[in-house]
Each structure stands twice: as structure tokens, then as C-alpha cells.
N, C-alpha and C positions, 0 to 999 in steps of 0.2 A: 761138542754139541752146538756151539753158536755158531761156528762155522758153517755147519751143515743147515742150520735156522736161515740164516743169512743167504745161502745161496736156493733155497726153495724160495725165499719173498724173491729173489731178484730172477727165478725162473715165472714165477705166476705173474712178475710185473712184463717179461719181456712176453709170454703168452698175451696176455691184454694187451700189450702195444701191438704185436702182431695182427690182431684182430680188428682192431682199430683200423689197421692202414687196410685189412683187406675188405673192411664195412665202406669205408672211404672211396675202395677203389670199384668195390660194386655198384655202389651208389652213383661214381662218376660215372660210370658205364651206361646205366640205368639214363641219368639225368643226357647224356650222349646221344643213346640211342633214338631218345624222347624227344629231346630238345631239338638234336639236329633236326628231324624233319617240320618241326615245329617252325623253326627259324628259317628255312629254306622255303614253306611254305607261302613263306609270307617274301618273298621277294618275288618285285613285278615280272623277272623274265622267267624264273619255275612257274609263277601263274600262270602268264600266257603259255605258255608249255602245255601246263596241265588243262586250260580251257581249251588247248587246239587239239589234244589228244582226246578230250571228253565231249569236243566236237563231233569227231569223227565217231565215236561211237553211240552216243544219241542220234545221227544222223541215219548210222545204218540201222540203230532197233526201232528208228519209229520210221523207215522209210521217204522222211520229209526233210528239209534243210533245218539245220540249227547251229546257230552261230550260237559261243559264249564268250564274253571278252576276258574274265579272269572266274581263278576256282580257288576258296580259301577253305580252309579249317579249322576251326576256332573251337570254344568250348565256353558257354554250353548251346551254341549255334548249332554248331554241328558242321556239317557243308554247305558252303554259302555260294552260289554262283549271281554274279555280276555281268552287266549288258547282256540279258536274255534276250533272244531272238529266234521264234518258233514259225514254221512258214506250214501252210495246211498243203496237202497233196497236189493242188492248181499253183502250188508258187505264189499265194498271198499272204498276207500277212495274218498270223494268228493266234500271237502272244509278242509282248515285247515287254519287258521287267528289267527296270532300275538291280533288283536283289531277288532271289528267288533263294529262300535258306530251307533246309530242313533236318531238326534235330537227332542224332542218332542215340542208339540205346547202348551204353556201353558195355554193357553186362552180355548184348548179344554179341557185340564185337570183339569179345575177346576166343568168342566161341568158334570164330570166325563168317559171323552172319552179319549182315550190313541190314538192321533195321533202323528206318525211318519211323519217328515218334509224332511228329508235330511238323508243318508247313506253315511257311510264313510267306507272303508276297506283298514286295513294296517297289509304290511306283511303277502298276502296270498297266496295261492296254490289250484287253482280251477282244477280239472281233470272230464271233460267231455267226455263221450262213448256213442259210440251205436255199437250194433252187430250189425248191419247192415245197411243199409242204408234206408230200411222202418221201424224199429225198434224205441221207442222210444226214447227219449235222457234220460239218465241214473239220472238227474234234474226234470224232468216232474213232478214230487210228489213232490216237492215241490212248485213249481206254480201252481200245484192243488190245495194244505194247504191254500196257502196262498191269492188265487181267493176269490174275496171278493162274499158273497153269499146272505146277506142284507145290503141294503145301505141306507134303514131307519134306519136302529138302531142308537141313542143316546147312546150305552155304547159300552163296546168291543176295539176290536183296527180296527183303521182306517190307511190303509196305504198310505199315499200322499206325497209322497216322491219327492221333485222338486231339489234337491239339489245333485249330486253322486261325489264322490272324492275315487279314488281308489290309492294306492301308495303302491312299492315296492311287486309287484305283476308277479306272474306268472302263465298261464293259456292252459292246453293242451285239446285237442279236436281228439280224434281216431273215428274214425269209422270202424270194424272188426280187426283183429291180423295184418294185413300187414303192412309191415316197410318199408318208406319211404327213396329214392335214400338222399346218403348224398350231400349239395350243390343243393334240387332242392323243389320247392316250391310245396307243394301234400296238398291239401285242406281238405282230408281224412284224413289228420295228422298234426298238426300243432301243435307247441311248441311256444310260446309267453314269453318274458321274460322281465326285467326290467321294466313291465307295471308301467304307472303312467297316470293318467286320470281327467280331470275334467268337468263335463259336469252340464248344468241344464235343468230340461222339463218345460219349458213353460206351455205349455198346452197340454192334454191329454185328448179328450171328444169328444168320437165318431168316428167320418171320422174330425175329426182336433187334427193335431199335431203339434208340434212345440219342440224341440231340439235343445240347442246351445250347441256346442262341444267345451270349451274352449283352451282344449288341452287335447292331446292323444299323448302315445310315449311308443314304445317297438321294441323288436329286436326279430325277426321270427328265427327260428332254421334255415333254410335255404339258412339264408344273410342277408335275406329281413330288412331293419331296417327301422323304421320309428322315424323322430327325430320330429316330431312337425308335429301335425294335428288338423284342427281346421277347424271349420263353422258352418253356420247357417240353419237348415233342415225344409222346412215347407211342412206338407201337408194340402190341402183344399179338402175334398172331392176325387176326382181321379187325382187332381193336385197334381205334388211333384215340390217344387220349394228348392235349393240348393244357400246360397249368402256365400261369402265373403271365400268360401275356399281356404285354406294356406296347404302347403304340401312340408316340408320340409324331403329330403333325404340327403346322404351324400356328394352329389355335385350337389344335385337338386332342387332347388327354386319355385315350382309352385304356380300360384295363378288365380281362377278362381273366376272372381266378381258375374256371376252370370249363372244357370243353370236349363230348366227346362224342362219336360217331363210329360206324362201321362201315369197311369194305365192302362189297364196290360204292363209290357215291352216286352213283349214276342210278341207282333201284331208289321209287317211290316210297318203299316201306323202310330205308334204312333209318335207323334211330337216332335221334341226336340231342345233344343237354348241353345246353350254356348255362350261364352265371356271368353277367354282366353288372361289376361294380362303378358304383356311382361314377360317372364320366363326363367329362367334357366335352361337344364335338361340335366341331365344326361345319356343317355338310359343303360348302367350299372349299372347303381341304381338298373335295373330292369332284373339284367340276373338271380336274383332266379324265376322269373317268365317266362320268352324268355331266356336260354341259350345262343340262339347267340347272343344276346346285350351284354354278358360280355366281348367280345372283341371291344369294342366302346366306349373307354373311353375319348374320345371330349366331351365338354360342349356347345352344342345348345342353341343362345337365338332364345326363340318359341314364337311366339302371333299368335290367330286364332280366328275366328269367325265364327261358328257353326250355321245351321237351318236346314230346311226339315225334314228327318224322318229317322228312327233309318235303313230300310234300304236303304233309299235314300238321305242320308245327302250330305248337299252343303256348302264345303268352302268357303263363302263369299269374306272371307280374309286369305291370310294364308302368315305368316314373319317368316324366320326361317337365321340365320347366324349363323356361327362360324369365332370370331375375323374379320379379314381382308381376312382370305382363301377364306370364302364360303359367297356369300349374296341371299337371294331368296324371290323372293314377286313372288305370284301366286295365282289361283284361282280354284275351280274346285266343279266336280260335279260327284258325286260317285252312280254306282246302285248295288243295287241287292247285296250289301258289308253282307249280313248274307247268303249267295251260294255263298262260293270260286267260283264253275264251273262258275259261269256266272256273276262275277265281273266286271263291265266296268268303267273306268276311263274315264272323260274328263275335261282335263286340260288348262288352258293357261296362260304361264305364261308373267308380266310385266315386269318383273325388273332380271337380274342376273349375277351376279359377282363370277366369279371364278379366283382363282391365280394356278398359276401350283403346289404351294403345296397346294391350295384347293383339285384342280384335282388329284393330286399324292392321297393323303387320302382318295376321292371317291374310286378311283381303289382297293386300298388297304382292304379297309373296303366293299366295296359293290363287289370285286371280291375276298376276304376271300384267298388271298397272300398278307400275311405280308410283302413280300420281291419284290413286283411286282414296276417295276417303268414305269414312263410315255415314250413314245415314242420320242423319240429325236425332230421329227416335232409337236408335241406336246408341250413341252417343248420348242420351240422356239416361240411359241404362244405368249410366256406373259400371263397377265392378261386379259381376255375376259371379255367384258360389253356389256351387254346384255338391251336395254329399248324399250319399246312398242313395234313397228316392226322393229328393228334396233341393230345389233347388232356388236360393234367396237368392232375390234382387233388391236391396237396402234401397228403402225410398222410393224405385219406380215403378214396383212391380209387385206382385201378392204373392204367385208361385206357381212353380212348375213341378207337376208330379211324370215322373220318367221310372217307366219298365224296362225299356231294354230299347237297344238298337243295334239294328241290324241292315246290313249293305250288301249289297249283292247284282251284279250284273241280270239285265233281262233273261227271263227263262228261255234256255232253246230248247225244241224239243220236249223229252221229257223229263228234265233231270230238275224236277220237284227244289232241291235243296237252293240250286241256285235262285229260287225267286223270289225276289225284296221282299221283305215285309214294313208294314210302315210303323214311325215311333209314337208311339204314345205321350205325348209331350202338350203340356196346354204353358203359356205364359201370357200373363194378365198385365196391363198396365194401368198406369194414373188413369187413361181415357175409359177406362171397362173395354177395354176391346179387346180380343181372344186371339192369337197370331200363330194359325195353327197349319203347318202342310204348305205356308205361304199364301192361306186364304185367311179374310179377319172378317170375325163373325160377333154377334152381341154376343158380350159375359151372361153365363147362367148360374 
């Protein structure tokens, strides 16, 4: 019996060692098969190989020249291609990238489908044309190539791309030979610089979309700089709905919680609803866009509330101060704001505080004399406070009773709504005198 004991333990031990060497040797095989290309990959003359072989076939699907200096594989990169150089169908230049990487999905690649997950671009120089303004964009042939044409197939490359990260980037966009004023914002020409970006798509399927912009940041030829953009973009169908936008400039803090409107934008009746949280702004942030705002460099805090329709929007709410000069709560209701000619305002406002250097600065800025100053009886005003229909002047003045005001360009024609009406406002001074319409009459 022990003998027999004996030689089963030494058959079950030589079993498990058998298995061992051949776990061992699959394993090497395994690690072999893997590793070698892994390791080959990564040597400069298999690269250049492989960049001058993925040359020639990027060259022939998109019909345009494309040189690539080397092609690596990494993990979790995915395919990384180095010295991009993309040329548009005339032979100019129309992409050129330090790195162009993009992650793949391994679960399809085992399927044998090559899908792209996420794009990365660093260190590049995108130059976009069009001769003209019906012309195509000098890119088109490529989003031709790359328009997916069956969407059953199991093999091939799949591009689903949820993932975009762009850094150290620059991006120009002409339309015909004309050369844009230095200092002024031309849409026709646009120069973008220190791009850095990072965004992911949600969803993409059909009439629904979905985009979150985690941040965006570049400096326009112009001025224009944008330090920090960010939000979240949905569309449902012909609804576009806008949350959580941040929008930082160089002295300008905005932040809009939420925003929304309907397809097409270009119809007077389409609907739209903001929510403007408390913000800071600058409106010289914005003089490559409005010239005259570059002499306006006060910092506004602004909060609003937005409804009705893109030509007939209605300030709900609207708060705007600077410091202790300027304070303003009001409300109002705007038509016809897409026809300068037939513009009407109707306003009223609650709440307003002016200091005589609030007052000094209106003149200044809204009568475009730097050098203009306020009128002696003016100046001896003080601070003006202004609430509901009541409005204290501390010390100089008795009071001002105010119904409503109303602005409006001269009546043409017949359109009744556009014609001023005038404001009901009396203010009394130390003197009794009544300073009303811009005429002063005896106090009654």
C-alpha cells in the first residue's frame, strides 16, 4: 500500500509541474506575441516605416498630400501620429501638428473593428479658406473621407469620438484676399492663438445632442481674448437649451445658469429665456467687437432675467451697479429690437442711486467728453435715491414723484406704439424752482 501511496503523490506532483511549464510557456508566447510588436513599435526605423506606409494611404483616401514623420502605439493613447502635415487640394497648407493621438477602444479591437474613442491635438496650426463666401471651405474633402458610408460593417474604422482635447494651438480662417483693420474684430479673417480646449459629446444621434465644453481659451488677433469658456449645450429636436455658462474675460466674470431658445433663430416669434447670475463685466473686454466700448473701462456688476422673443424680449428683472456711484433695478420691455427704425422701449424703473461721481461718469462716457463735468446745481444735488414712486434728494431737494418712463423713437407713419410719451417727473430745489422737460418754472 505505501508504495502505491507514494507513487500517486509523485504522479499528481509530476502532473502540476507539467502544467506549470506549460502555463509558463503560454504565457511566454502570449507576452511574445504582445510584447514583440510592442517593442518594435517603438524603434525609430519601424516608425518611419510605418509613418511612410500610413502616408501613402492617408494620401490616397483623402486625395491631398499628407506627410507623417513617425506612428507609435501606446496604451491608453491609443495611435499617436507625430510631424503632421495635411495640405488642402490647391497644395497649401492646412493642418500641421507637433502630435495628433487618438484613443482606441479595445473591446472593439479585439472584434476586429478599429474604433476611435477620443482625439487629442498638440502643437498645431489649422489654416482654413474660402475664396469666397459661397465657395467651399478649403477642409470639405476631408469630412467627405472621413463621412461614414456603412454603418453596419463589423470591420473597418469606426469613428466615435466622445472625448476632444486640443493644446497649444493656433487656428486662422480667411475668406477671399482682404486684410482685416488692425485692432478690430472681422469674422472674414480671424486669427486664434494660444488655443487650448477640452470638450466631451455626449451624445450625437440624430436631432439630439449633447456637448459639454469643459474649457476653451485663446486670444483673437484683434484683442478679443477669451480666458475661460465653459458650458453645457443640449439640443432636443428643435429645442436648444444652454446651462451652466462661465465666461471669463479680462476684467469680465459672466455666468449664465441657464438659456433657452428654438430653431430656426432667424423667426421674430422664436422664444427665448435667460437667467443672468450676478456678473461682472467689463464692456471693454468687448471693444474688438463695439469700438466704442473701448473707452469704458468701469466694471458693472449685471444680473438679468430674460423671456419673450428674440424680437420682443422682456426684462423681467434687470440689476446693474458700479461700486457705490451707480445702483439700478429696473424692468422693461423691448419691440421690434431686430428694426433699428422702429425700436421701442418701455421701461420703469424701481430702485436708483446715483452719486455726483456716478453722475460725473454717465456724462463722461454716455456724452463721449472725457473732460466734461457736471453742472454746479447738479453737483450740489448729492447723492439721488430713487424707490418705487419716490424719489429723495438729502438736503437739496423736496422730491420727485415718477410714473413711468418711456423712450421711443419719433412716430413714422402710423405705428401708434412707437411714439414718446413724456415722463411725469417734477424735482424741486433749495431755490423753489421746478426743473422739468429741461424747462424751470415757479414751485407750486
Amino acid at each position: 500500500m505505501c508504495p502505491i501511496i507514494g507513487q500517486a503523490s509523485y504522479t499528481r506532483y509530476t502532473d502540476i509541474k507539467t502544467l506549470k511549464y506549460i502555463f509558463i510557456a503560454l504565457l511566454a508566447v502570449a507576452l511574445l506575441l504582445y510584447g514583440l510588436p510592442v517593442v518594435l513599435v517603438h524603434v525609430p526605423a519601424v516608425q518611419r516605416h510605418l509613418a511612410k506606409g500610413a502616408s501613402h494611404l492617408l494620401t490616397a483616401k483623402l486625395g491631398a498630400p499628407v506627410k507623417l514623420g513617425e506612428v507609435d502605439i501606446t496604451w491608453p493613447d491609443g495611435l499617436t501620429l507625430r510631424k503632421v502635415a495635411i495640405d488642402d487640394l490647391s497644395g497649401r497648407p492646412l493642418l500641421r501638428a507637433d502630435r495628433l493621438s487618438g484613443g482606441i477602444d479595445l473591446g472593439a479591437l479585439l472584434l476586429g473593428q478599429v474604433r476611435f474613442t477620443s482625439a487629442r491635438l498638440i502643437g498645431f496650426d489649422i489654416q482654413l479658406r474660402k475664396a469666397n463666401p459661397d465657395s467651399p471651405l478649403n477642409a470639405q474633402f476631408i469630412f467627405d473621407a472621413l463621412a461614414s458610408k456603412d454603418t453596419t460593417s463589423t470591420g473597418g474604422i469606426d469613428l466615435a469620438i466622445r472625448g476632444i482635447r486640443l493644446s497649444r494651438g493656433r487656428m486662422s480662417y480667411d475668406v477671399g484676399r482682404g486684410q482685416p483693420l488692425a485692432g478690430r474684430f472681422d469674422a472674414t479673417h480671424l486669427r486664434a492663438d494660444d488655443i487650448d480646449a477640452k470638450a466631451t459629446l455626449h451624445e450625437l444621434h440624430g436631432d439630439r445632442l449633447r456637448v459639454e465644453v469643459h474649457r476653451l481659451r485663446f486670444r483673437e488677433r484683434s484683442g478679443l481674448e477669451i480666458r475661460h469658456l465653459s458650458g453645457d449645450l443640449r439640443k432636443l429636436g428643435k429645442q436648444l437649451e444652454l446651462r451652466h455658462l462661465l465666461l471669463h474675460l479680462p476684467r469680465t466674470y459672466l455666468h449664465i445658469s441657464v438659456a433657452t431658445t428654438r430653431l430656426p433663430l432667424d423667426s421674430d416669434d422664436t422664444p427665448i429665456r435667460l437667467n443672468l447670475q450676478p456678473s461682472e463685466v467689463c464692456l471693454a473686454d468687448l471693444g474688438a467687437l463695439v469700438p466704442a466700448l473701448s473707452d469704458l473701462p468701469e466694471t458693472l456688476r449685471v444680473a438679468a432675467t430674460v423671456s419673450g422673443t428674440l424680437n420682443n424680449p422682456v426684462l423681467d428683472e434687470l440689476s446693474v451697479s458700479q461700486d457705490e456711484a451707480l445702483s439700478l433695478t429696473a424692468r422693461a420691455m423691448l419691440r421690434d429690437v431686430r428694426y433699428a427704425q422702429r425700436l421701442y422701449v418701455d421701461g420703469r424703473v424701481s430702485r436708483l442711486q446715483v452719486t455726483t461721481a456716478g453722475a460725473g461718469m454717465l456724462l463722461r462716457r454716455l456724452g463721449g467728453d472725457p473732460s466734461a463735468a457736471l453742472p454746479s446745481v447738479i453737483e450740489r444735488l448729492g447723492t439721488l435715491h430713487f424707490s418705487g414712486g419716490n424719489l429723495r434728494l438729502p438736503g437739496q431737494a423736496r422730491r420727485i414723484r415718477y410714473a413711468e418712463l418711456r423712450r421711443g423713437p419719433t412716430c413714422h407713419g402710423h405705428n401708434d406704439r412707437a411714439r414718446p410719451e413724456p415722463t411725469d417727473s417734477h424735482i424741486a430745489t433749495r431755490a423753489d424752482r421746478v426743473v422739468r422737460s429741461g424747462h424751470a418754472s415757479p414751485l407750486r
